[in-house]
PLY file of the C-alpha trace (Angstrom):
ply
format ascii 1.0
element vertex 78
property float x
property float y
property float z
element edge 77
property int vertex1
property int vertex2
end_header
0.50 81.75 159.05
1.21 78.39 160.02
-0.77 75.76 160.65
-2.57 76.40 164.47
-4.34 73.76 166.51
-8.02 75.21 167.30
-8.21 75.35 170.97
-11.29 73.83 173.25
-13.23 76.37 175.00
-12.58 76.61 178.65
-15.89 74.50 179.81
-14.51 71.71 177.84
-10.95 71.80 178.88
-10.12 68.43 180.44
-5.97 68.76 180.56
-3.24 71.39 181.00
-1.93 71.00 177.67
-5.70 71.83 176.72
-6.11 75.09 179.03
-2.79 75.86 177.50
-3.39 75.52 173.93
-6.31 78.05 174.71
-4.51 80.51 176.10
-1.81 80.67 173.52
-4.68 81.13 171.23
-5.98 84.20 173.17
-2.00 85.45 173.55
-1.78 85.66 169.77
-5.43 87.23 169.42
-4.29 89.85 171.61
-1.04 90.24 169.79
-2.59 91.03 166.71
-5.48 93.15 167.88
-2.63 95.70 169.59
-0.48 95.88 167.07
-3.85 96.44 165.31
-4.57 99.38 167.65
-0.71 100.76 167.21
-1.37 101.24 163.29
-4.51 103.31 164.46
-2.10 105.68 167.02
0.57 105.91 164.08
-2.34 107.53 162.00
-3.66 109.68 164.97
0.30 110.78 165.43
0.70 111.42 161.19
-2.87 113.26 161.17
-2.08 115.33 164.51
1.28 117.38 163.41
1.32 119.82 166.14
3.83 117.68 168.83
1.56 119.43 171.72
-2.17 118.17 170.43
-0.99 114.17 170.72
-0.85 113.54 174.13
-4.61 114.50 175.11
-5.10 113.77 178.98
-8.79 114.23 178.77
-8.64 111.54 175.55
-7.08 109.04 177.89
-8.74 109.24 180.51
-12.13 108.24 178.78
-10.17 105.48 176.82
-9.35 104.03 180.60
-12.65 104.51 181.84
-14.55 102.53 178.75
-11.76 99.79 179.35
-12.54 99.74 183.04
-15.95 99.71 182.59
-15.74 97.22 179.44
-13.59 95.10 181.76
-16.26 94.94 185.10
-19.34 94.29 182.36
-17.36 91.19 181.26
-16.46 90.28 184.87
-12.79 91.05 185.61
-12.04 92.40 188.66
-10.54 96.09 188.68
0 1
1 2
2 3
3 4
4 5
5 6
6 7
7 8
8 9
9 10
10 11
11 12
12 13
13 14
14 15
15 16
16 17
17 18
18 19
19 20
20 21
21 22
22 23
23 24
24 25
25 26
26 27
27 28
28 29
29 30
30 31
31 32
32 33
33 34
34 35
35 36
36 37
37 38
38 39
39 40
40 41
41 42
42 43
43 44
44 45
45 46
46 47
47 48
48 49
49 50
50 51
51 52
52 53
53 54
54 55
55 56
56 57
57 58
58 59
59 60
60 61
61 62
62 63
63 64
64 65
65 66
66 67
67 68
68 69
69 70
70 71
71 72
72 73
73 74
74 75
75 76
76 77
């Protein structure tokens, strides 16, 4: 990985460049955590080998709801 700049947090932020530089930071954080997440549906789609059991409705919907409600305890508007 190359060499990164270590961003400010927000509070301290005084210029764009530094509110920028922290958000890149967070872009690549999320980067990695989905693809992170994708290796986890490629073993749910190898360990599930009937085609019909992988798409469970009932599964996502409580995966949306504990984002949702993950997402309102940390603030974010929904």
């Amino acid at each position: 990985m190359k060499n990164e700049i270590m961003s400010k947090p927000a509070h301290e932020c005084q210029t764009m460049t530094d509110v920028r530089l922290g958000v890149d930071e967070i872009d690549r954080q999320l980067v990695a955590l989905i693809a992170k997440r994708q290796t986890y549906m490629a073993a749910a789609a190898r360990i599930k080998t009937d085609r019909n059991t992988v798409h469970d409705s009932a599964r996502i919907e409580d995966v949306v709801a504990k984002v949702v409600a993950s997402a309102k305890e940390h603030g974010l508007s929904i």
